[in-house]
C-alpha positions in Angstrom: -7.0 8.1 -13.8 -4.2 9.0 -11.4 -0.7 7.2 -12.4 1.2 6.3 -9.5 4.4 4.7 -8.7 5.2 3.2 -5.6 8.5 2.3 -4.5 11.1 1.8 -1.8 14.7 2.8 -2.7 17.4 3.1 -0.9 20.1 5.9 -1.1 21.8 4.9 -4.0 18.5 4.4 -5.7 18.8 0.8 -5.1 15.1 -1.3 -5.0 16.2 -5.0 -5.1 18.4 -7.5 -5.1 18.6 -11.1 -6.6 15.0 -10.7 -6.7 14.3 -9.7 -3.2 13.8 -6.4 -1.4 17.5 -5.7 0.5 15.8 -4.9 3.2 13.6 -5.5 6.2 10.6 -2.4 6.9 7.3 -3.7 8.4 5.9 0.0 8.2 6.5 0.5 4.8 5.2 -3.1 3.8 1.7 -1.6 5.6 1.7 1.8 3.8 2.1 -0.2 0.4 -0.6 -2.5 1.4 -3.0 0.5 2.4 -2.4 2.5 -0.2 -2.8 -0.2 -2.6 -5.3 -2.2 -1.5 -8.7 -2.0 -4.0 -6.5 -1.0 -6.8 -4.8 -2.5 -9.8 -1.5 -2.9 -9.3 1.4 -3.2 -12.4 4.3 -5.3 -12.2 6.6 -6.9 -14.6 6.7 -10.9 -14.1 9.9 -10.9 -12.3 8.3 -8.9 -9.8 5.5 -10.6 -9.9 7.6 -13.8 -9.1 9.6 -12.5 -6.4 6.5 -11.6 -4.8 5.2 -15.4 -5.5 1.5 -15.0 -5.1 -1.9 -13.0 -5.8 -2.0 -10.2 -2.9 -5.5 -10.2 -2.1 -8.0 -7.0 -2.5 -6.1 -6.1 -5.6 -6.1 -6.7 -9.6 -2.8 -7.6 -10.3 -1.7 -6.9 -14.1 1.6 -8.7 -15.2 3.5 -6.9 -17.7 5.7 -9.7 -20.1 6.9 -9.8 -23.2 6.3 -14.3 -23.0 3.0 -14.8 -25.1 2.8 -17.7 -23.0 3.1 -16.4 -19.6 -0.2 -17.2 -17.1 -0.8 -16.6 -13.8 -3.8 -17.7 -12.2 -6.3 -14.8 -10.2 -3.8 -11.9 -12.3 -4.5 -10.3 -15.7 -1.5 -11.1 -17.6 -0.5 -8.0 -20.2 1.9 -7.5 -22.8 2.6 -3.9 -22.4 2.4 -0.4 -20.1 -0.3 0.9 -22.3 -2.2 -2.4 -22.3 -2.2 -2.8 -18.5 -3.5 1.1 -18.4 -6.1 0.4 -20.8 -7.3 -2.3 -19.0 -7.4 -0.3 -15.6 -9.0 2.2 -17.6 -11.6 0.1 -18.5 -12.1 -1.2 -15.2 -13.0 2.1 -13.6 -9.7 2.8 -11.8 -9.1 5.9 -10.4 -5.1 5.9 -9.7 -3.5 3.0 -10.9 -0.2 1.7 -8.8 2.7 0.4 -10.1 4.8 -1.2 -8.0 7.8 -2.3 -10.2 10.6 -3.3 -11.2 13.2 -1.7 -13.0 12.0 -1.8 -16.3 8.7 -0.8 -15.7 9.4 1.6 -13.6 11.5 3.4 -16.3 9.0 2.9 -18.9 6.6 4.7 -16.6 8.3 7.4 -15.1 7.7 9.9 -17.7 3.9 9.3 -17.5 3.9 9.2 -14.0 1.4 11.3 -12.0 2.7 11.0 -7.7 5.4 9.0 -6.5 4.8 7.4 -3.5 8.8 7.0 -2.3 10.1 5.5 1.0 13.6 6.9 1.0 15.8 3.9 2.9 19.0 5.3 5.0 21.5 3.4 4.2 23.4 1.8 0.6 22.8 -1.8 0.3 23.9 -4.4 -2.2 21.3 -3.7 -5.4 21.2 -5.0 -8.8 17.7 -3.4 -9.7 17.4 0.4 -9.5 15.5 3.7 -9.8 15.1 5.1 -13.1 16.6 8.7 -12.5 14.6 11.2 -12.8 14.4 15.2 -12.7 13.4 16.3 -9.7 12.9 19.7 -10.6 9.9 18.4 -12.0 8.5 17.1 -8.7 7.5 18.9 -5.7 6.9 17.3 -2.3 3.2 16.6 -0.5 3.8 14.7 2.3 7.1 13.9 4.4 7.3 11.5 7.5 10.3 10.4 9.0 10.6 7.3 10.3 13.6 5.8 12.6 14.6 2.0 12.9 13.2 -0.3 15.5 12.9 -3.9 15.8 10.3 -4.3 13.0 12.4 -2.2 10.8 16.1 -2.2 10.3 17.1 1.2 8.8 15.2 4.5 9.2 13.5 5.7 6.5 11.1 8.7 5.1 7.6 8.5 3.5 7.2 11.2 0.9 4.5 11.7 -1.4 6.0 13.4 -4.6 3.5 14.9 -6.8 4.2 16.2 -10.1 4.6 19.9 -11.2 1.7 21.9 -13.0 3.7 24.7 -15.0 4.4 27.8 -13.0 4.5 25.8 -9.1 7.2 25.9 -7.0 8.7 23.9 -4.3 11.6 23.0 -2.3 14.5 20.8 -3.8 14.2 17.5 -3.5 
């Protein structure tokens, strides 16, 4: 099974703020929703909350360390591993997770592609990136995107897979 992370930053590394997204992108709110769709998807709960619902065509798996946490049409878990195991045992081929902070950073090192939409500009964050080594990464797939009505600040797509020993590949 394929470990993916999905995530918007912007250029400070930035990925939310007071619970929201600081930002406004109608394209990349389709490429998550493609990419993601039939999959299970890993969040923490305040992720979950901030996103406030089940998003259809996926298995959502709550990560939260409250033994008394539900939410109804989601698999709540208790850990990373747990929520892999269980997308393990449901056939998955490449799990997505989709945030926040903490999970992301718990994750990162296990990590097989980032899916990253790089947003031009700093905003206001209180959530970020875990950093990372991007030596260790080399990029797939790159599309540049510029703002429009539907989507305030330009932005890239990239696909960042990660390095077998002995490749190559521009910097990051």
């Amino acid at each position: 099974m394929k470990i993916s992370l999905i995530v918007a930053m912007d250029e400070s590394g930035g990925i939310g703020f007071q619970g929201k997204l600081p930002w406004r992108l109608s394209t990349d709110l389709k490429r998550f929703k493609r990419l993601t769709m039939g999959h299970h998807i890993v969040m923490g709960r305040k992720t979950y909350e901030s996103i406030g619902r089940v998003l259809p065509g996926r298995l959502m798996l709550i990560v939260t360390r409250n033994p008394s946490f539900r939410a109804e049409g989601s698999l709540v878990v208790h850990s990373l591993e747990e929520a892999l195991h269980a997308a393990e045992n449901g056939k998955e081929t490449e799990i997505f997770i989709i945030g926040g902070g903490e999970v992301f950073s718990e994750a990162i090192n296990l990590a097989d592609r980032i899916y990253l939409t790089r947003v031009h500009a700093e905003l206001p964050a209180d959530t970020y990136f875990p950093l990372f080594e991007p030596s260790l990464w080399h990029v797939t797939e790159l599309q540049e995107l510029d703002s429009d009505p539907d989507n305030e600040f330009a932005h890239t797509f990239m696909v960042l897979d990660r390095k077998k020993q002995g490749t190559f590949s521009k910097n990051l």
